[in-house]
Backbone of each chain as ProteinMPNN parsed JSONL, in Angstrom:
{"seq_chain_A": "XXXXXXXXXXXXXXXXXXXXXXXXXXXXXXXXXXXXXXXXXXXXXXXXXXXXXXXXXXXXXXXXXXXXXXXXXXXXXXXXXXXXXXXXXXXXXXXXXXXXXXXX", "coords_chain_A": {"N_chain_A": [[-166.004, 79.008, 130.82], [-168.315, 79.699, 129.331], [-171.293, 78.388, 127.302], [-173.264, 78.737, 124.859], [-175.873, 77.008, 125.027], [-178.694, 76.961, 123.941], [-178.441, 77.945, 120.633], [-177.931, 75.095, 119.632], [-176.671, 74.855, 116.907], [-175.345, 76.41, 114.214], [-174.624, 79.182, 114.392], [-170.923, 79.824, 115.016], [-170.232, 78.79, 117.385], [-168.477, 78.647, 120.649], [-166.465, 77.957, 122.799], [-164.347, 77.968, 125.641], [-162.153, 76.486, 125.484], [-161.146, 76.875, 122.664], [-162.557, 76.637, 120.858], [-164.342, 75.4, 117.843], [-167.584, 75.14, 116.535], [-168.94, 73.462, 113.952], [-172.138, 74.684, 112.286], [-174.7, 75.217, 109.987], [-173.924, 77.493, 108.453], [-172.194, 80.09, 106.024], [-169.089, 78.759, 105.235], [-167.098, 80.542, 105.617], [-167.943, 82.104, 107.616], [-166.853, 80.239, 109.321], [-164.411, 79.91, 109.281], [-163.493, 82.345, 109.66], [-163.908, 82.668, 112.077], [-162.155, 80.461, 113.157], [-159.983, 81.831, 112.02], [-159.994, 84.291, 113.697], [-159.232, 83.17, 116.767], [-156.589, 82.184, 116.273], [-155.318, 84.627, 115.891], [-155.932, 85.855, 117.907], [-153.528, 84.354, 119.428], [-153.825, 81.946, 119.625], [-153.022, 78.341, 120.116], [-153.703, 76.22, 119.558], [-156.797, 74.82, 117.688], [-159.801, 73.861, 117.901], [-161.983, 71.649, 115.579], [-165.442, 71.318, 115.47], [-168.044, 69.071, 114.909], [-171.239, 67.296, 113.646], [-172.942, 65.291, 111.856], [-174.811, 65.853, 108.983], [-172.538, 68.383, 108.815], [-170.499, 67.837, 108.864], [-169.017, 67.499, 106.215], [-168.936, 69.859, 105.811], [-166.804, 70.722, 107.868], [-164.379, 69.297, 107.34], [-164.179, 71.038, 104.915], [-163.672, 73.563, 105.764], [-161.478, 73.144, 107.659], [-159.251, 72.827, 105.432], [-159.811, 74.746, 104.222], [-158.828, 76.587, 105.867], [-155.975, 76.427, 105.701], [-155.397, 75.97, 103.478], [-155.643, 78.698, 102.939], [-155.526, 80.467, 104.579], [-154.057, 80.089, 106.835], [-151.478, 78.785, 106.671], [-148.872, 77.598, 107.857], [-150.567, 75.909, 109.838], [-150.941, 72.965, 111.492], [-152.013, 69.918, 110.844], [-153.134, 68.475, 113.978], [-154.74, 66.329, 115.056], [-157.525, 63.78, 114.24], [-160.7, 63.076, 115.026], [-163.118, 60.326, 115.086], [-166.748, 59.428, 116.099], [-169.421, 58.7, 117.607], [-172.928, 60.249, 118.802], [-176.004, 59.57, 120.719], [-178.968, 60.889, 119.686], [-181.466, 62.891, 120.78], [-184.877, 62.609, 119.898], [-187.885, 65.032, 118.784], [-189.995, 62.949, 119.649], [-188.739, 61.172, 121.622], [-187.838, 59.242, 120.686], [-184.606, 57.869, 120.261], [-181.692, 58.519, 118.422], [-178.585, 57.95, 116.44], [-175.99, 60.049, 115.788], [-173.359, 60.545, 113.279], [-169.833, 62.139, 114.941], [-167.469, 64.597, 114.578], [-163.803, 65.362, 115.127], [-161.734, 67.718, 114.515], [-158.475, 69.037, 115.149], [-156.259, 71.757, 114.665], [-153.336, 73.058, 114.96], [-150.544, 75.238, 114.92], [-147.679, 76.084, 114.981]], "CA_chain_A": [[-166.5, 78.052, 129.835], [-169.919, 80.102, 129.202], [-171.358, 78.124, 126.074], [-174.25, 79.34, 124.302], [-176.599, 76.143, 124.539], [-179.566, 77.553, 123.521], [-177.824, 77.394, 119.933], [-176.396, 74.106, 119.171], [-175.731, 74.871, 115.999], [-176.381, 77.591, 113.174], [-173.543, 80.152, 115.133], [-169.721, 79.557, 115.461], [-170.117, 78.762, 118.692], [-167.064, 78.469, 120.474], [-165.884, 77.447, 123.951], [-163.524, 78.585, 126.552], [-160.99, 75.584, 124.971], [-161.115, 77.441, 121.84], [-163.287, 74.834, 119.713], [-165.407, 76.587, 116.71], [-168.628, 74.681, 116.236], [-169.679, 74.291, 112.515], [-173.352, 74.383, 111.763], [-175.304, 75.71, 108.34], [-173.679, 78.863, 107.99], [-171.418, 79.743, 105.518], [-168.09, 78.318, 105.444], [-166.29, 81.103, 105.483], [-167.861, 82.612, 108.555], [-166.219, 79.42, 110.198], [-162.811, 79.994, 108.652], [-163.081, 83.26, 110.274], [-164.093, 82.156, 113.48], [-161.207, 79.906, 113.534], [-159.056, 82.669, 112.477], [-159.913, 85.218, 115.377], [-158.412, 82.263, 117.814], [-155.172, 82.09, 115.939], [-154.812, 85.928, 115.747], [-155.418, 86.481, 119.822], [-152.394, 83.871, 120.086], [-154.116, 80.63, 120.132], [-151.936, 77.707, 119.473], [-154.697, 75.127, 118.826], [-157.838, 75.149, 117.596], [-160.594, 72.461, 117.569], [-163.017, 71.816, 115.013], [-166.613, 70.686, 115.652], [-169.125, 69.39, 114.027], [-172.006, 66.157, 113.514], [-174.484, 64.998, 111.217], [-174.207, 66.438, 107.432], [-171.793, 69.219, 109.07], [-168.84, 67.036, 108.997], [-168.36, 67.524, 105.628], [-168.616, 71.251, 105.995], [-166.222, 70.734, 108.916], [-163.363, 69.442, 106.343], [-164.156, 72.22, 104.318], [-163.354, 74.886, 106.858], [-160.026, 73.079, 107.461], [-159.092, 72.508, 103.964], [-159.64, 76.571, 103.136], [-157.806, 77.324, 106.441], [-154.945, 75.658, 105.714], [-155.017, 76.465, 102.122], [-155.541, 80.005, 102.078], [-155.519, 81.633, 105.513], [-152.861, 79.898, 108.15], [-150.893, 77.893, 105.678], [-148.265, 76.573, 109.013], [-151.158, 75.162, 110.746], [-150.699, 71.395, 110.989], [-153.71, 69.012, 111.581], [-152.868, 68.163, 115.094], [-155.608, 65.079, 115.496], [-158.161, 63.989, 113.55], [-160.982, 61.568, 115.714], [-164.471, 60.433, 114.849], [-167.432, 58.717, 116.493], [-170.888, 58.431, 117.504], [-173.587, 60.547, 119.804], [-177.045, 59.539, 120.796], [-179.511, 62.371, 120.083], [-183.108, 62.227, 121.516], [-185.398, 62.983, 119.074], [-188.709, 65.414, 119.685], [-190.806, 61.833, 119.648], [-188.425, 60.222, 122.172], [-186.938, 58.274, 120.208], [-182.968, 57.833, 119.798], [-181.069, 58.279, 117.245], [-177.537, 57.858, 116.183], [-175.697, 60.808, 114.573], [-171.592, 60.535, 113.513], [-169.399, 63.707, 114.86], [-165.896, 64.364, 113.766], [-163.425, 66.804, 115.879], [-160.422, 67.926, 113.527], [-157.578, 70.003, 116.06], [-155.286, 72.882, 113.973], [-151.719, 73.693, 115.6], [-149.485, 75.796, 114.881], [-145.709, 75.721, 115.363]], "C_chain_A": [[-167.972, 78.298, 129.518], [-169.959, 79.071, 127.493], [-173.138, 78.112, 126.052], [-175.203, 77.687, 124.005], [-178.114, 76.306, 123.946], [-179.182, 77.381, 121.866], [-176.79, 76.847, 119.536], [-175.497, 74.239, 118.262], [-176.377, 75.998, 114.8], [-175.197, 78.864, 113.339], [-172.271, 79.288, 115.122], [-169.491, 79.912, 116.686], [-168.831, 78.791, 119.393], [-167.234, 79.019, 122.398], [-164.571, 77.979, 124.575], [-161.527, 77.314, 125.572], [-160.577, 75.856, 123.093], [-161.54, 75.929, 120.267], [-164.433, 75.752, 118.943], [-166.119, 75.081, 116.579], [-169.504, 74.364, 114.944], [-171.426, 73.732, 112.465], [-173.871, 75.118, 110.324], [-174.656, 76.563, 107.896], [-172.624, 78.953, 107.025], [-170.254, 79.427, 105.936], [-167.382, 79.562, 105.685], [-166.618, 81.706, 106.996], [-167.076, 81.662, 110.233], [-164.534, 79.332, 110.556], [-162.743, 81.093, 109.714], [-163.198, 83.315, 111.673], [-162.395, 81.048, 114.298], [-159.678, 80.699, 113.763], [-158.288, 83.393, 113.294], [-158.891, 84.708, 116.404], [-157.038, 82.043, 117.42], [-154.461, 83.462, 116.039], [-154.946, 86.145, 117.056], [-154.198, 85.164, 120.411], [-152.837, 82.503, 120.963], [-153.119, 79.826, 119.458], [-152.543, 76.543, 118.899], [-156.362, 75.674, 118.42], [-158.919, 73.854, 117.146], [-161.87, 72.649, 116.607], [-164.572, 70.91, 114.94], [-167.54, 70.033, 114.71], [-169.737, 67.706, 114.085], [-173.037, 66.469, 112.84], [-173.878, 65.42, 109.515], [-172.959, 67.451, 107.693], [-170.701, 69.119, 109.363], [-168.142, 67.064, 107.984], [-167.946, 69.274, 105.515], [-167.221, 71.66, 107.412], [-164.657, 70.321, 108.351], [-163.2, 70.446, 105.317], [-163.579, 72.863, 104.778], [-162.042, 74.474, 107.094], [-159.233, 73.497, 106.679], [-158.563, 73.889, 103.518], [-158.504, 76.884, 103.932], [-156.718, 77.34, 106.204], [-154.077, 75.729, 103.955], [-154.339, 77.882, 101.728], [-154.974, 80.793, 103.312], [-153.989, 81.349, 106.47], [-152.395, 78.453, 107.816], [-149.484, 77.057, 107.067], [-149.244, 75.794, 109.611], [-151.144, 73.723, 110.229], [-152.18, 70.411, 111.386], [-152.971, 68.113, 112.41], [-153.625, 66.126, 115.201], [-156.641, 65.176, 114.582], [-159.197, 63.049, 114.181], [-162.7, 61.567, 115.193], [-165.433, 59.356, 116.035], [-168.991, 59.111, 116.554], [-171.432, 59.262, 118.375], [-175.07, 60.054, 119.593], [-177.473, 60.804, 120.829], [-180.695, 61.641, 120.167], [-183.657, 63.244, 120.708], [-186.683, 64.247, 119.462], [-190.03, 64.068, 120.688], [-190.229, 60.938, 120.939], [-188.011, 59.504, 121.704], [-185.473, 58.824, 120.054], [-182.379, 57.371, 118.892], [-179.543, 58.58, 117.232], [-177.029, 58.921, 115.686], [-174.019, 60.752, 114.914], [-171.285, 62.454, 114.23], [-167.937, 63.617, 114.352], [-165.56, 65.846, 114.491], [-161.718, 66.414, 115.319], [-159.378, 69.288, 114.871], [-156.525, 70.299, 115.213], [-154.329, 73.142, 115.315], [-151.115, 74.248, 114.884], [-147.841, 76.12, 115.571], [-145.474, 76.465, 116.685]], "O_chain_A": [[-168.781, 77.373, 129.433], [-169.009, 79.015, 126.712], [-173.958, 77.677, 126.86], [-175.206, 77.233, 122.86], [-178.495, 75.274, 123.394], [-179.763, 76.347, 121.538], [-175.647, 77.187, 119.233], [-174.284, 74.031, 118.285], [-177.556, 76.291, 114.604], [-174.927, 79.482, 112.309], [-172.431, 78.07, 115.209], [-168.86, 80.873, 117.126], [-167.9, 78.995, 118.614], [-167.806, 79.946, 122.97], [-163.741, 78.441, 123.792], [-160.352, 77.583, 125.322], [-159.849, 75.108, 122.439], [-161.142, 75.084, 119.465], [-165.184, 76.593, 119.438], [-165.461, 74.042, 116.526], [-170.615, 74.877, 114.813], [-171.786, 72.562, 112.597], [-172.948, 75.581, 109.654], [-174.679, 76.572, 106.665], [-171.936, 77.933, 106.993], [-170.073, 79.729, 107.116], [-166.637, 79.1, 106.549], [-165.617, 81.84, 107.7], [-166.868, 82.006, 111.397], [-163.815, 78.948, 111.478], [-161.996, 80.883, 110.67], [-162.504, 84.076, 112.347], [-161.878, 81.009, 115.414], [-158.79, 80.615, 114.611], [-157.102, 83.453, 113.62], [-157.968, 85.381, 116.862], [-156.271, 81.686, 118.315], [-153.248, 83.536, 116.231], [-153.969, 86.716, 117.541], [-153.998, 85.02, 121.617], [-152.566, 82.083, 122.088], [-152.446, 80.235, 118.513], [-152.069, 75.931, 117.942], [-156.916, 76.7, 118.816], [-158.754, 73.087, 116.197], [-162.666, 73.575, 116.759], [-164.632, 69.858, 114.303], [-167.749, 70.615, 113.645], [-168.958, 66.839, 114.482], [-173.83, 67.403, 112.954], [-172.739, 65.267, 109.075], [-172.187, 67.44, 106.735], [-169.952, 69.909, 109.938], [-166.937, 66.828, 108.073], [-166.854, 69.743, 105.194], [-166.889, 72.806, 107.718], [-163.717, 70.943, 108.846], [-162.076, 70.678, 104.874], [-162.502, 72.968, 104.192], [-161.209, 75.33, 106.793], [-158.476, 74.428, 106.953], [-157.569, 74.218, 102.871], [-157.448, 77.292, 103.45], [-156.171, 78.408, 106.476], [-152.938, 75.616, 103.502], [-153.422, 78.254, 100.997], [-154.097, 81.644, 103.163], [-153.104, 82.172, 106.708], [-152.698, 77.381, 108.341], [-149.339, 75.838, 106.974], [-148.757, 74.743, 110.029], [-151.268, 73.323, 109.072], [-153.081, 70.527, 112.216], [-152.3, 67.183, 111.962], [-153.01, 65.073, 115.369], [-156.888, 66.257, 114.049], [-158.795, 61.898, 114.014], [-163.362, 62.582, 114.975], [-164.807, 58.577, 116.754], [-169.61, 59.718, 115.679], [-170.57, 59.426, 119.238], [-175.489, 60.067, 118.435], [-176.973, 61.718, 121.486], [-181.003, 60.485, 119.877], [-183.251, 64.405, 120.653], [-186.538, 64.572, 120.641], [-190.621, 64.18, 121.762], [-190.972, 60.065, 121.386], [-187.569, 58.68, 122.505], [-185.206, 59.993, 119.776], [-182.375, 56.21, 118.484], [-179.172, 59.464, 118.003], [-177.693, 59.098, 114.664], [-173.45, 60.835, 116.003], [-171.971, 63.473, 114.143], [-167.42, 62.64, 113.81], [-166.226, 66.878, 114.575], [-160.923, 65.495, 115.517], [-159.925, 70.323, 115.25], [-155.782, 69.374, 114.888], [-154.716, 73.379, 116.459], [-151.05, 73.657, 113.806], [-147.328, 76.311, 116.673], [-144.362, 76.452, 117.212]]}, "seq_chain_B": "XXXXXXXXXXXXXXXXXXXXXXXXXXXXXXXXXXXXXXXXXXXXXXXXXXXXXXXXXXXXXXXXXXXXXXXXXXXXXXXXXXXXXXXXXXXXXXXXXXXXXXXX", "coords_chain_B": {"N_chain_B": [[-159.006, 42.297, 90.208], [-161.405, 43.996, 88.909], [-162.247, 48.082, 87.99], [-164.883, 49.827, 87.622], [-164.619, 52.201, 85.927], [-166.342, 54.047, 85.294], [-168.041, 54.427, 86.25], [-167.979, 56.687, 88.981], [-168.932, 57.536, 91.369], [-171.278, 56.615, 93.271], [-171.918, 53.494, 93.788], [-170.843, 50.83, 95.427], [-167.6, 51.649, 94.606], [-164.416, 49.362, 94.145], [-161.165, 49.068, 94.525], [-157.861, 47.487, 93.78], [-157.031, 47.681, 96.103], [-158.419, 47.19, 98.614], [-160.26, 49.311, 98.992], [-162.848, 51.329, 99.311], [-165.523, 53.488, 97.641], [-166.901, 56.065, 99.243], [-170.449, 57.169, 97.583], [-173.776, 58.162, 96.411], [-175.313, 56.339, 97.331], [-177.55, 54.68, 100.037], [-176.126, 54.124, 103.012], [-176.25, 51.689, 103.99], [-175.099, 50.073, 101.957], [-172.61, 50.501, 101.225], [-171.23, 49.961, 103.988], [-172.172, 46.547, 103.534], [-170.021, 46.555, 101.853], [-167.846, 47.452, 102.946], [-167.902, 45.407, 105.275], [-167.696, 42.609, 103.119], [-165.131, 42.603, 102.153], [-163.776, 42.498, 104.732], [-164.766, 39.995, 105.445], [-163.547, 38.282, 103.867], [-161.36, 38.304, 104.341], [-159.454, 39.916, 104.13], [-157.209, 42.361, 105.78], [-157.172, 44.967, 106.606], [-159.391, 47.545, 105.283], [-160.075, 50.68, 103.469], [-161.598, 53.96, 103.16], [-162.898, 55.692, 101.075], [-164.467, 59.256, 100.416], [-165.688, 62.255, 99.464], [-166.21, 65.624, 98.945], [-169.857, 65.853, 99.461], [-170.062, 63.813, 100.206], [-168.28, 63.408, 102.418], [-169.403, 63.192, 105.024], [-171.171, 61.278, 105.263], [-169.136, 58.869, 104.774], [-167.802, 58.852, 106.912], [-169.927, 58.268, 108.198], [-170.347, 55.659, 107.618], [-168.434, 54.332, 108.683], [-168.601, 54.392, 111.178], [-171.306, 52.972, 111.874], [-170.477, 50.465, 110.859], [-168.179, 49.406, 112.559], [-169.751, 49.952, 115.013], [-171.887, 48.167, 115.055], [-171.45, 46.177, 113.178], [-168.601, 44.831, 113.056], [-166.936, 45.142, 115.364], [-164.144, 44.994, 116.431], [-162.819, 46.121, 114.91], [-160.435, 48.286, 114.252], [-159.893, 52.232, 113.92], [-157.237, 53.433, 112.048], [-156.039, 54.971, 110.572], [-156.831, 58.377, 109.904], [-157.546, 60.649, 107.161], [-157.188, 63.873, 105.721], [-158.021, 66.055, 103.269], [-157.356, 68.177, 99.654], [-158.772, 68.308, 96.439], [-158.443, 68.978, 93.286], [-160.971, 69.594, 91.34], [-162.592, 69.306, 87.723], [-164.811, 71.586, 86.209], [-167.671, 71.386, 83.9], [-167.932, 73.758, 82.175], [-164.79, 74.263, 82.212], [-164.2, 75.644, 84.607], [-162.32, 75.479, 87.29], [-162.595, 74.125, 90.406], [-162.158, 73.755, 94.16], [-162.732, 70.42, 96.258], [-163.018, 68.749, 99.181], [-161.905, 65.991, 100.754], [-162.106, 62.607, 102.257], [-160.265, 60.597, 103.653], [-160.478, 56.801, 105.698], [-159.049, 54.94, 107.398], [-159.504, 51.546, 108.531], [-158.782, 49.102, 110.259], [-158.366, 45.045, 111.321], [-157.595, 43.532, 114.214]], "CA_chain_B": [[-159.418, 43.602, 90.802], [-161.767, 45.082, 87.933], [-162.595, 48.174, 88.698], [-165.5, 50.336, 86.737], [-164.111, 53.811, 85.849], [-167.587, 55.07, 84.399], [-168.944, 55.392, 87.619], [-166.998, 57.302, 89.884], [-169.687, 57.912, 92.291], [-172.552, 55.649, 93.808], [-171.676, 52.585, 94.002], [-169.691, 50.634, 96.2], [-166.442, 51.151, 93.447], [-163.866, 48.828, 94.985], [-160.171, 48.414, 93.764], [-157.282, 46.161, 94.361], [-156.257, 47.772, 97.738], [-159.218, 47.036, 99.406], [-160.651, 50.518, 98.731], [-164.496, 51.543, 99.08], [-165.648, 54.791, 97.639], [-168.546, 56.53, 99.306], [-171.263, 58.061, 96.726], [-175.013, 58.646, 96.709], [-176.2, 55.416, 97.791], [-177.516, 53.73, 101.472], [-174.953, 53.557, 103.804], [-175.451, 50.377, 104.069], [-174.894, 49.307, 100.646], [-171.072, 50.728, 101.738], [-171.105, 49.334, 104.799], [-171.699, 45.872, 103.07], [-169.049, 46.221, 100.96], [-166.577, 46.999, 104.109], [-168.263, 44.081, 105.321], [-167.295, 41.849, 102.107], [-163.461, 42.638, 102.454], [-163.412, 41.538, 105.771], [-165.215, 38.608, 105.633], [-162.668, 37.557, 102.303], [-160.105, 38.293, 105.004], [-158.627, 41.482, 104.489], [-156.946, 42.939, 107.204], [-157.564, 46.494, 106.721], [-160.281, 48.536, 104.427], [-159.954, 52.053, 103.345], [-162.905, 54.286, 103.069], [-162.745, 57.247, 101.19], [-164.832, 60.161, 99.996], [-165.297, 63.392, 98.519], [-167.397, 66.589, 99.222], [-170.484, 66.155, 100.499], [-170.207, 62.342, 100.94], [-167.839, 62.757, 103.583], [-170.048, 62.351, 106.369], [-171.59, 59.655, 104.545], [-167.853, 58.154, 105.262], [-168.245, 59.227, 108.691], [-171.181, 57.05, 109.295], [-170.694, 53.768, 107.345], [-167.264, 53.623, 109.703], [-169.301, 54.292, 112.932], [-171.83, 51.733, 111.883], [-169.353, 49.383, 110.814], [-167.599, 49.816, 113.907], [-170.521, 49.821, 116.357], [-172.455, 47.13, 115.136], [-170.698, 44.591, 112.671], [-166.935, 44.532, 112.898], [-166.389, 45.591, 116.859], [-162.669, 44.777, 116.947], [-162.046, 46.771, 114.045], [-159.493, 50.453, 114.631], [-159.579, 53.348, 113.286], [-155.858, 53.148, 111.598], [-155.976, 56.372, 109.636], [-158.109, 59.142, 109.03], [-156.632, 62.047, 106.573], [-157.966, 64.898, 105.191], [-157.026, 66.816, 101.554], [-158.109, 69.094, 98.977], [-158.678, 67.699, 95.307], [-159.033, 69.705, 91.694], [-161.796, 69.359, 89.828], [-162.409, 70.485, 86.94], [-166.195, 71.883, 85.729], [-167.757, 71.584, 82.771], [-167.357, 74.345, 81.724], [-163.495, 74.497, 82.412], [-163.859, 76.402, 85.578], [-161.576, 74.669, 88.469], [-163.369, 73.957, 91.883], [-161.739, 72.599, 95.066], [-163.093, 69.723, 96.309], [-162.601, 68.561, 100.513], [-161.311, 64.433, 100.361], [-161.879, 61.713, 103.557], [-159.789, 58.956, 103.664], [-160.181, 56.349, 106.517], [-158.113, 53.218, 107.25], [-160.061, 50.729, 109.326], [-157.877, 47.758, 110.772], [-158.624, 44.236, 112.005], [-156.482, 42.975, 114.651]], "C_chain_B": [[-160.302, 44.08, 90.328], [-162.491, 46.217, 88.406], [-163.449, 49.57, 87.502], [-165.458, 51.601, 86.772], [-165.288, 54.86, 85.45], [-168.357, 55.226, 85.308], [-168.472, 55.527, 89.212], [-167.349, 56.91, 91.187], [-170.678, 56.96, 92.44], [-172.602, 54.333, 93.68], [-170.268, 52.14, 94.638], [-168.309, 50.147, 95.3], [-165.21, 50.828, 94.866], [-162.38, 48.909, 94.033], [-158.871, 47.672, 94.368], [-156.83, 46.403, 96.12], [-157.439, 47.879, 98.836], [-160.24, 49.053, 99.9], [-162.716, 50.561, 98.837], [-164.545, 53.096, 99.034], [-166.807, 54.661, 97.837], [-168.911, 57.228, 98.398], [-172.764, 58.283, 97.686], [-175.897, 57.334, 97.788], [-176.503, 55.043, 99.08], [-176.083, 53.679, 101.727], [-174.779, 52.344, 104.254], [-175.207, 49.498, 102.952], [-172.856, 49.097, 100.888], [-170.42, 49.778, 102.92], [-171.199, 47.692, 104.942], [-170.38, 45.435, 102.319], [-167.503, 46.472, 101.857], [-166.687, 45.699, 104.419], [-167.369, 42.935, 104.714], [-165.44, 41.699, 102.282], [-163.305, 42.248, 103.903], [-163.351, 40.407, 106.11], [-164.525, 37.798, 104.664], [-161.361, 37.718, 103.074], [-159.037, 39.155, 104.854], [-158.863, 41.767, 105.859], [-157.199, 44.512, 107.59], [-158.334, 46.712, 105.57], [-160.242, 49.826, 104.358], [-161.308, 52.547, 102.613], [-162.546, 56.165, 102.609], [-163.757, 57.83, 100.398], [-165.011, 61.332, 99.605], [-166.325, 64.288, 98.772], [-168.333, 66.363, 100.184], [-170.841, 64.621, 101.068], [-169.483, 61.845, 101.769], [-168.74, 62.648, 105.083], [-170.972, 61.039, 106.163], [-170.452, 58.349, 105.144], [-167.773, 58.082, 106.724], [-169.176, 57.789, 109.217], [-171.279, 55.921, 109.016], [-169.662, 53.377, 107.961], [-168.211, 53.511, 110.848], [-170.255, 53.025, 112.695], [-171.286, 50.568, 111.984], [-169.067, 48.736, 112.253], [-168.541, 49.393, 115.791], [-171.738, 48.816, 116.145], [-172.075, 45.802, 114.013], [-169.176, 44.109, 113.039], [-166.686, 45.396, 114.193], [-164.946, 45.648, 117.024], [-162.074, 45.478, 115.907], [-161.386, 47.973, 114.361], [-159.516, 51.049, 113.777], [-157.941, 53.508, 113.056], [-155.391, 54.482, 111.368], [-156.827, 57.2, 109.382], [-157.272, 60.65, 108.498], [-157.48, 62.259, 105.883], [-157.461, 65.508, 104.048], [-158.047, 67.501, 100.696], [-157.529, 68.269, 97.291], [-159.034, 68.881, 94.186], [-160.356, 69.195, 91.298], [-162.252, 70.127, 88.909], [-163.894, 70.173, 86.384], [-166.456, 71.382, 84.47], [-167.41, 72.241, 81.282], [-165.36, 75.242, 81.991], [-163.494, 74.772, 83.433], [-163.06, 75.235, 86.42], [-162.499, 75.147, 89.888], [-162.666, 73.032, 92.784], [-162.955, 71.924, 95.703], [-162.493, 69.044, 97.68], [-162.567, 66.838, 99.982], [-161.148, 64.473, 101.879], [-161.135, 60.454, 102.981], [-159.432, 57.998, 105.188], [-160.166, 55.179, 106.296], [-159.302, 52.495, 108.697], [-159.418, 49.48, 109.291], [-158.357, 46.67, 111.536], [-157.376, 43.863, 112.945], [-155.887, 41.462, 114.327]], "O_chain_B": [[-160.626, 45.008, 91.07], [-163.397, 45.937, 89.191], [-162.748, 50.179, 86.694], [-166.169, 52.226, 87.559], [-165.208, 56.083, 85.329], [-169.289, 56.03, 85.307], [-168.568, 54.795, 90.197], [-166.666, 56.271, 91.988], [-170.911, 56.394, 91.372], [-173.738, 53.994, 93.348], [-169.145, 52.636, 94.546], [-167.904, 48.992, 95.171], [-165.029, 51.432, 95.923], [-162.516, 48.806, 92.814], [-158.962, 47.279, 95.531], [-156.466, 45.614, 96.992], [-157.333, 48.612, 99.82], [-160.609, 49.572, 100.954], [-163.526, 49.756, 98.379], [-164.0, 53.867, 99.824], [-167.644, 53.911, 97.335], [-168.091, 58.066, 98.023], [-172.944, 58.462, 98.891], [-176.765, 57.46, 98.653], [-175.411, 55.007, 99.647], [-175.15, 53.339, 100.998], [-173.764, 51.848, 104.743], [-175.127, 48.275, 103.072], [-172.119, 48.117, 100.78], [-169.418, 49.069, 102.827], [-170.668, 47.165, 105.919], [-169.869, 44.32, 102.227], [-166.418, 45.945, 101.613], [-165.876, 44.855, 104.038], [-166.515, 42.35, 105.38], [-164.79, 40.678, 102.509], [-162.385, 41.444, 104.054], [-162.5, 39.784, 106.744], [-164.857, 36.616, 104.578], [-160.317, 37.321, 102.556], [-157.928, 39.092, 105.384], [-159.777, 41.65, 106.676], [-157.372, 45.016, 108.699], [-157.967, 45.998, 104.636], [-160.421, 50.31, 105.475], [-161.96, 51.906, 101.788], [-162.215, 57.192, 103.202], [-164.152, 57.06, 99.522], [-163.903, 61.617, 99.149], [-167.448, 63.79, 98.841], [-168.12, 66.503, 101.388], [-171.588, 64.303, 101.993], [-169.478, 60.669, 102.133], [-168.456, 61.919, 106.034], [-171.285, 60.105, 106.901], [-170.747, 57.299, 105.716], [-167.687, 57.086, 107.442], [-169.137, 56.881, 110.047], [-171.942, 55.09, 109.637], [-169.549, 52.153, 108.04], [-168.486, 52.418, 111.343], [-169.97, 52.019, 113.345], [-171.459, 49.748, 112.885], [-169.634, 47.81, 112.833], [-168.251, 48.941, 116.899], [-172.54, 48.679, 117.069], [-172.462, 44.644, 114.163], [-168.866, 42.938, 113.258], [-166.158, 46.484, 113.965], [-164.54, 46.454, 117.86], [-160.844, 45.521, 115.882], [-162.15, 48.791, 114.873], [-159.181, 50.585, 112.687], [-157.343, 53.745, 114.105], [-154.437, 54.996, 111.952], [-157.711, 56.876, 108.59], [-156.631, 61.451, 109.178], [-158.339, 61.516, 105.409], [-156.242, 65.411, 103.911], [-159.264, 67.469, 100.882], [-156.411, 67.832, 97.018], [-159.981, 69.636, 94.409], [-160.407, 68.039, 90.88], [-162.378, 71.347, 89.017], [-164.288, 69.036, 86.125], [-165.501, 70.908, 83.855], [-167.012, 71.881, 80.174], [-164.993, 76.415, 81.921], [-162.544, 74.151, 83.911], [-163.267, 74.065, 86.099], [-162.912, 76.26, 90.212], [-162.49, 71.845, 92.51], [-164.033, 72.514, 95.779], [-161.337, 68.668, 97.485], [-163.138, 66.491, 98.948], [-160.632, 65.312, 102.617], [-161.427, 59.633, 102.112], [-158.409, 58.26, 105.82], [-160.784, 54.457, 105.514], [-159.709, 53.164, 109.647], [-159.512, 48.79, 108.276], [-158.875, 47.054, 112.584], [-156.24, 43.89, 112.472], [-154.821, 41.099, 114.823]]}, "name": "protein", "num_of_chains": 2, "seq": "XXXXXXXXXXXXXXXXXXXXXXXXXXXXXXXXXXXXXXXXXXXXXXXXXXXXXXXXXXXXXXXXXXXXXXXXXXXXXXXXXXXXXXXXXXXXXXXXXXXXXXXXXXXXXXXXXXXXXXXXXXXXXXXXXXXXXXXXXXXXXXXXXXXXXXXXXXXXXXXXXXXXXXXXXXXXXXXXXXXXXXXXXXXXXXXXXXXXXXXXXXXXXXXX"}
């Protein structure tokens, strides 16, 4: 479960539980990130993401599902809340949203 | 119900099924207007958005949720791809949130 904390986000990070991470980058390099995990004979795949990168995080479904791995079913779909600590110390609220792809 | 077709976007447009579309505006202008349907005694509110105002949707549920309406559930949350069509004719997909929020 090595995970690259150093960057949270910016990379399609991606976890031993096969969970792609979306941050700024383009969409597509997320699609393909998700891909990889379906092509070594993954059967799920989780999708990450908080803050503005939630809507980029339905995106990346949306295409997969459109264009690339048209069986995959949207397994779960769950949202909520994390505290982040600011550089000031202060805490702040940001939503996340974790979308899970299956296949048959 | 009336419900004002000339502006799609940014304001809390409401229609008879207890509907709130996220746009540009404060999340808590939205998050009033969940509010409003509850407090008129609707039992459920649906919250949906479009592009890049789904995490907008994202966060006027979590607010909702974590500081006015505590007993409310997450009922539904679905995901979809919409047409639209450009100005100039071109066609562009378009990522779509829709979440159900339930009182008990």
């Amino acid at each position: 479960m090595a995970e690259e904390k150093t960057e949270p986000e910016g990379t399609p990070t991606t976890s031993g539980e096969n969970v792609v991470l979306i941050g700024r980058k383009p969409i597509m390099n997320y699609v393909l990130a998700c891909l990889t995990f379906f092509n070594s004979g993954a059967k799920q795949v989780t999708i990450k993401a908080r803050g503005r990168a939630i809507s980029r995080a339905v995106d990346t479904v949306e295409l997969l599902r459109r264009a690339f791995v048209k069986d995959a079913a949207l397994q779960k779909i769950s949202i909520g809340t994390e505290q982040v600590e600011r550089t000031e110390g202060q805490k702040s609220n940001v939503s996340t949203i974790e979308i899970t792809l299956a296949k048959p």
